[in-house]
RODO-2510 file (C-alpha; in nm, 4 decimals, decimal comma):
residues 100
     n   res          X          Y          Z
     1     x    -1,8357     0,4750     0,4777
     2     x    -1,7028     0,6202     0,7873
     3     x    -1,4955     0,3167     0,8812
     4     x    -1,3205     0,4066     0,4688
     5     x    -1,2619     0,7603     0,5229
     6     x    -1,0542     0,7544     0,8605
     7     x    -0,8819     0,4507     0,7654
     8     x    -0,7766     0,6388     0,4563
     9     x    -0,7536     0,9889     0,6613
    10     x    -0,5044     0,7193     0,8792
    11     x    -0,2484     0,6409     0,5980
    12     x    -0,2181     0,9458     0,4550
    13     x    -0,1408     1,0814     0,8289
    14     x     0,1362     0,8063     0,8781
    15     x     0,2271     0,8828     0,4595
    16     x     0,2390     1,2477     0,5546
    17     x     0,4408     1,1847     0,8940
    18     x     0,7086     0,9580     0,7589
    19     x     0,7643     1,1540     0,4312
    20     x     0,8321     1,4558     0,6994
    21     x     1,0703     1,2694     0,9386
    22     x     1,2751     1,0479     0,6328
    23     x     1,2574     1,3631     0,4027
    24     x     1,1882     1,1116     0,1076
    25     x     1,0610     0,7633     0,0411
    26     x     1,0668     0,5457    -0,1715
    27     x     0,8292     0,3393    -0,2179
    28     x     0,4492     0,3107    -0,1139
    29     x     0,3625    -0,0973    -0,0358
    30     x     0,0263    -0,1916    -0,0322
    31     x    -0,0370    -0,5167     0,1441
    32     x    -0,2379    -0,7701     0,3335
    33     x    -0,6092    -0,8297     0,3141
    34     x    -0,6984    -0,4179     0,1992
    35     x    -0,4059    -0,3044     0,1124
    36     x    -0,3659    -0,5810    -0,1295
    37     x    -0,7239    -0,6807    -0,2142
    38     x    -0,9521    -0,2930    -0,2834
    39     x    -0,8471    -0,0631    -0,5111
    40     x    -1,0675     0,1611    -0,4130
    41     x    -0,8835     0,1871    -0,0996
    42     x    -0,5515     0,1987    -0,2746
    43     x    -0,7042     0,5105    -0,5016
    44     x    -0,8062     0,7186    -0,1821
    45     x    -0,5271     0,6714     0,0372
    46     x    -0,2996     0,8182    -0,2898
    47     x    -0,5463     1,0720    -0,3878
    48     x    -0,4002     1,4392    -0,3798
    49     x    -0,0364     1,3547    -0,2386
    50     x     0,1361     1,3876    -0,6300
    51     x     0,2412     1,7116    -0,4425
    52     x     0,4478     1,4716    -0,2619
    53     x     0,5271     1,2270    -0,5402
    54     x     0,3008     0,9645    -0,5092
    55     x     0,1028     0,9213    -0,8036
    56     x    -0,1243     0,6186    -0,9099
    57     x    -0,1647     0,4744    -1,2084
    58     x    -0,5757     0,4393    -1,1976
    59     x    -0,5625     0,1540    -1,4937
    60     x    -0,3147    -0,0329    -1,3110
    61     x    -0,4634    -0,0107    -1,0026
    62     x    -0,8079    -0,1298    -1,0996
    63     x    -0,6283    -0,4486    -1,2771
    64     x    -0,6828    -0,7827    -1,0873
    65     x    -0,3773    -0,9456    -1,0931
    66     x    -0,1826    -1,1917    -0,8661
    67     x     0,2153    -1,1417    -0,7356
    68     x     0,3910    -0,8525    -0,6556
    69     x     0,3064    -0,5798    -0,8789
    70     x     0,3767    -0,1660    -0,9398
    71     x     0,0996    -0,0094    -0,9736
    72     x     0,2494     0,3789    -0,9677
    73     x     0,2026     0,6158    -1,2774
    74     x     0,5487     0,7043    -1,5046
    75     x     0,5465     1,0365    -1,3268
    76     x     0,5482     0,9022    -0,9562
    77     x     0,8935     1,0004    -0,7690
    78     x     0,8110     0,6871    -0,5335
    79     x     0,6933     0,3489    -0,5891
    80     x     0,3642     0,2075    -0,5506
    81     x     0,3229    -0,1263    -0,4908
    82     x     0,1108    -0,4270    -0,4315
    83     x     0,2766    -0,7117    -0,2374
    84     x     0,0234    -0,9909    -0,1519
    85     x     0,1018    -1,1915     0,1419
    86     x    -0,0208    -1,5032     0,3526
    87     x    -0,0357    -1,4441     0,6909
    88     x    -0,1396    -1,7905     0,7345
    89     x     0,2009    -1,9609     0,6374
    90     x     0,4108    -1,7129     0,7878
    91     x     0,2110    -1,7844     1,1234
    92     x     0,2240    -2,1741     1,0941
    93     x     0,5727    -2,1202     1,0001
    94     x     0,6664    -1,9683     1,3357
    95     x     0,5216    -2,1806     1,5016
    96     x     0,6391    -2,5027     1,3853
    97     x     1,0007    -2,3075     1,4432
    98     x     0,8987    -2,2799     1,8261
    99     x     0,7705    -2,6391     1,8502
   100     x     1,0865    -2,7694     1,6940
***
């Protein structure tokens, strides 16, 4: 449980930081293996920054679906999104580029 909470405490830091230095964002992208796979991790790294206008949409969050995907509530001033990706192909992709 300790490995959750500073991973989470770690996004809303960077969140936080780069909301500060950009002034706004607009969108939050959720990715990768976590990012794009727990929505429990998704729900605590947006919990209590709607102060900053990011605000989940819980049902849409919890829904297990593949593709790029919003999963922000009507009320959210910035995006939040799932974007799945495959590390795999982009990796095999380089290097073919390199061997060619």
């Amino acid at each position: 449980m300790l490995a959750i909470e500073v991973c989470v405490q770690r996004i809303k830091h960077y969140l936080g930081a780069y909301i500060a230095e950009l002034g706004q964002i607009d969108a939050v992208v959720f990715t990768a293996g976590v990012g794009g796979n727990s929505a429990p991790i998704r729900a605590l790294a947006c919990a209590g920054l709607q102060s900053l206008g990011i605000v989940l949409n819980q049902q849409l969050n919890q829904e297990h679906a593949s593709g790029n995907r919003s999963i922000s509530a009507a009320s959210s001033n910035s995006q939040v999104l799932v974007i799945p990706t495959n590390e795999e192909l982009e990796i095999a992709t380089r290097v073919a580029e390199f061997l060619d």
